[in-house]
Structure formats: C-alpha cells, structure tokens
N, C-alpha and C positions, 0 to 999 in steps of 0.2 A: 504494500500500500504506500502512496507516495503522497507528498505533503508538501504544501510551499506554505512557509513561515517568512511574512517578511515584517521587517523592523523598521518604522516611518523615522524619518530624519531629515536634514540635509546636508551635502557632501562639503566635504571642504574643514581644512584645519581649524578654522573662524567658527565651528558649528559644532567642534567634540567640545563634549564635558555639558553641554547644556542639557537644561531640561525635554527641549525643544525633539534632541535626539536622541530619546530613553530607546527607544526600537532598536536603533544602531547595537547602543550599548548592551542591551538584554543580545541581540542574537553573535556580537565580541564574543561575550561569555559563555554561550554555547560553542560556539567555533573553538574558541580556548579549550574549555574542559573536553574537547573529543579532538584534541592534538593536532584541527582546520587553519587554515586560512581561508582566505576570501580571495579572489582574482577578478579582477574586473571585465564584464562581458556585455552583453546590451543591454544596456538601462541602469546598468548596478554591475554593485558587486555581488556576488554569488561563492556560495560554499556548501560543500555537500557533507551531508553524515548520516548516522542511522541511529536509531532510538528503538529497543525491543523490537527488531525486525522491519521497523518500518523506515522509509527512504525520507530524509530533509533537506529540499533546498531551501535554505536560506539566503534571502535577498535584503540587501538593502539597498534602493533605487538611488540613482543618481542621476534623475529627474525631478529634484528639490522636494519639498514634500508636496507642496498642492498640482503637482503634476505627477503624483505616484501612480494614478488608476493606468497610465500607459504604461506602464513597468510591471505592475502587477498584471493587468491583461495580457501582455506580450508573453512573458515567463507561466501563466497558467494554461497559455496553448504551447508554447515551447513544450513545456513538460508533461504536458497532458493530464493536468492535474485537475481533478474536480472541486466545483466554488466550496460546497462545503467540507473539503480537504486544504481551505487557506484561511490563514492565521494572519489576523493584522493586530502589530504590537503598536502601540500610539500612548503617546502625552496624554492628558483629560485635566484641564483645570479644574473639571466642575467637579471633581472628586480629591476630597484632603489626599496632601501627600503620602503616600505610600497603598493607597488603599488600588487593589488591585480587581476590577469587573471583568469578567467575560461575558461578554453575549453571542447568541448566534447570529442575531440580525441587528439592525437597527439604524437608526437615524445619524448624520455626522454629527448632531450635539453643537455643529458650527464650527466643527473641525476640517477647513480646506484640504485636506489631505486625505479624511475620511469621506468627505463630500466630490471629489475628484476621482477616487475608487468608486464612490456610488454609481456616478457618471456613467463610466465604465460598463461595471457589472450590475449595477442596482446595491438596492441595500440587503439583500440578501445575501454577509456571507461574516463570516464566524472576526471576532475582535476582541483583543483584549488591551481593555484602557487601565494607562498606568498613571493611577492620581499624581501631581506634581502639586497641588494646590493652589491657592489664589491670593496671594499673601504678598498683594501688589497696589498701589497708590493707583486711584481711577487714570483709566489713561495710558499706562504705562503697561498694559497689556504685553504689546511684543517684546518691550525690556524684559520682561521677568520673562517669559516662553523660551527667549532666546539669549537668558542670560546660565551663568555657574548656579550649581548647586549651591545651597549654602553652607555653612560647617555643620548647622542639627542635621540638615539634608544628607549630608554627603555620609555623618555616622551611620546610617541605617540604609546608604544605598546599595550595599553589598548585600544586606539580607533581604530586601528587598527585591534583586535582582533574582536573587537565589527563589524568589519565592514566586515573579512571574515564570521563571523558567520551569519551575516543580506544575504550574499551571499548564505551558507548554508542553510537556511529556505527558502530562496527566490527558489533553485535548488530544493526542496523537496517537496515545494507548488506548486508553476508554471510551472515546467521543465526547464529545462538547455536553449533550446532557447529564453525564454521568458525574463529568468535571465539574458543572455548574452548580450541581446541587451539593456535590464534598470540598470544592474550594473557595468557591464565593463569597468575598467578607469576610476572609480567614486569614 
C-alpha cells in the first residue's frame, strides 16, 4: 500500500525554523529516523521509506505553500496514489500551540495552502493540523506565521514533533478513523 505524506512549507533558507514550515520539519524527522534524505525532483523535494510494510513518499513542494495543490496533484498521479492515501501536515493558528487534529476532510480554515490543495482535489482528503497558536499583536499575522519558534515553543517542539509523527504511522497503519478516534486531542 503506498502513501504520499506531504509537509506544507516554503522553500528557501529564509523559511526553516519557522512556524510557517512545521510540515517540512515533521517529514526532516521522518526522513532522519529511517536513515533518508530528500532529493529534489518536480515540485519538491521527495524521499522515500517504508512504515510496517507500507510505501512513503514524502514531499515537500517547492511551489511555496499557497501553490502546493500543483505538487500534491502532480506527485499523487506520478505515484498512483489514492486521495484518501494523502496526508497533509500544515500550521493551524486556530489551534493552541502544540495541539495536534486530524481530519479526513474539511474546509482550508483560510489556510492558502490548504485552500490551493482544495482547488486541486477538492476538500476531500485526509490533514493533519499542527497548532502553532495565535499569540500575535492584531495585524501582525504573517510576522508571527512566518516568524522562529519561541524559547517555550521551541522546548516542546521535539515532543511535539514526535507526536505528529506517532499520528502519521498510526494514519498509515490503521487508517485515519481508527487514528482519529485513539489520537485526537492526545
């Protein structure tokens, strides 16, 4: 069974470390602990691995994020992957930091990157939003999206990390309902 996992971001040295590209960073950390790299191919970068028998590509577009849906479209005919066998990892202001949702469907929330994938495929396809929180002066929106983690931030980003990914295998082993009802809010 094959799966495309991709991590929303945007490319470019100006872009790591921020909340902006938690996706990136969540599928780094998979690529790391299965001894991957990434190499750059159309749309993104791309890295492959396996989880309990099952196949991952992992993508992260480099089509900035609010142009992901052509990356994720491109990559789930490349691979011949089925919609509800794709995984989107994304920011969520609307969610306190660290709190981690999956849903199988749903609306972008006003997420250009989620709303850009909709475009695409429609809103039918499996996500999981990674709270960063909102902990921002009115207005200053893209500064904080697009700004560093903070020091509390940054304490609890590794477990956090650890903990969308336990999400991730759990979505690829069991299926997205099995997940949602034993990881959600956990």
């Amino acid at each position: 069974m094959k799966f495309l996992i991709v991590g929303l971001g945007n490319p470019g040295s100006e872009y790591e470390n921020t909340r902006h590209n938690i996706g990136f960073d969540v599928l780094d950390s998979i690529a790391k602990e299965n001894d991957q790299t990434f190499s750059v191919e159309r749309y993104g970068a791309i890295s492959k691995t396996k989880h309990r028998g099952r196949s991952l590509t992992l993508l992260k577009p480099s089509t900035f994020m609010n142009l992901s849906g052509k990356a994720v479209n491109y990559w789930l005919q490349n691979e011949k992957i089925k919609t509800e066998n794709l995984l989107i990892i994304t920011d969520d202001l609307a969610l306190p930091y660290g709190t981690l949702r999956l849903r199988a469907k749903g609306s972008s929330g006003g997420h250009n990157g989620l709303k850009n994938i909709s475009e695409h495929l429609s809103d039918n396809f499996p996500r999981l939003r990674f709270g960063i929180g909102n902990d921002f002066v009115k207005g200053y929106q893209s500064d904080y999206v697009l700004g560093n983690w903070d020091d509390i931030q940054l304490n609890d980003l590794e477990s956090n990390i650890d903990k969308a990914k336990k999400i991730i295998y759990s979505f690829v082993s069991i299926g997205i309902n099995l997940t949602m009802n034993n990881l959600n809010g956990k």
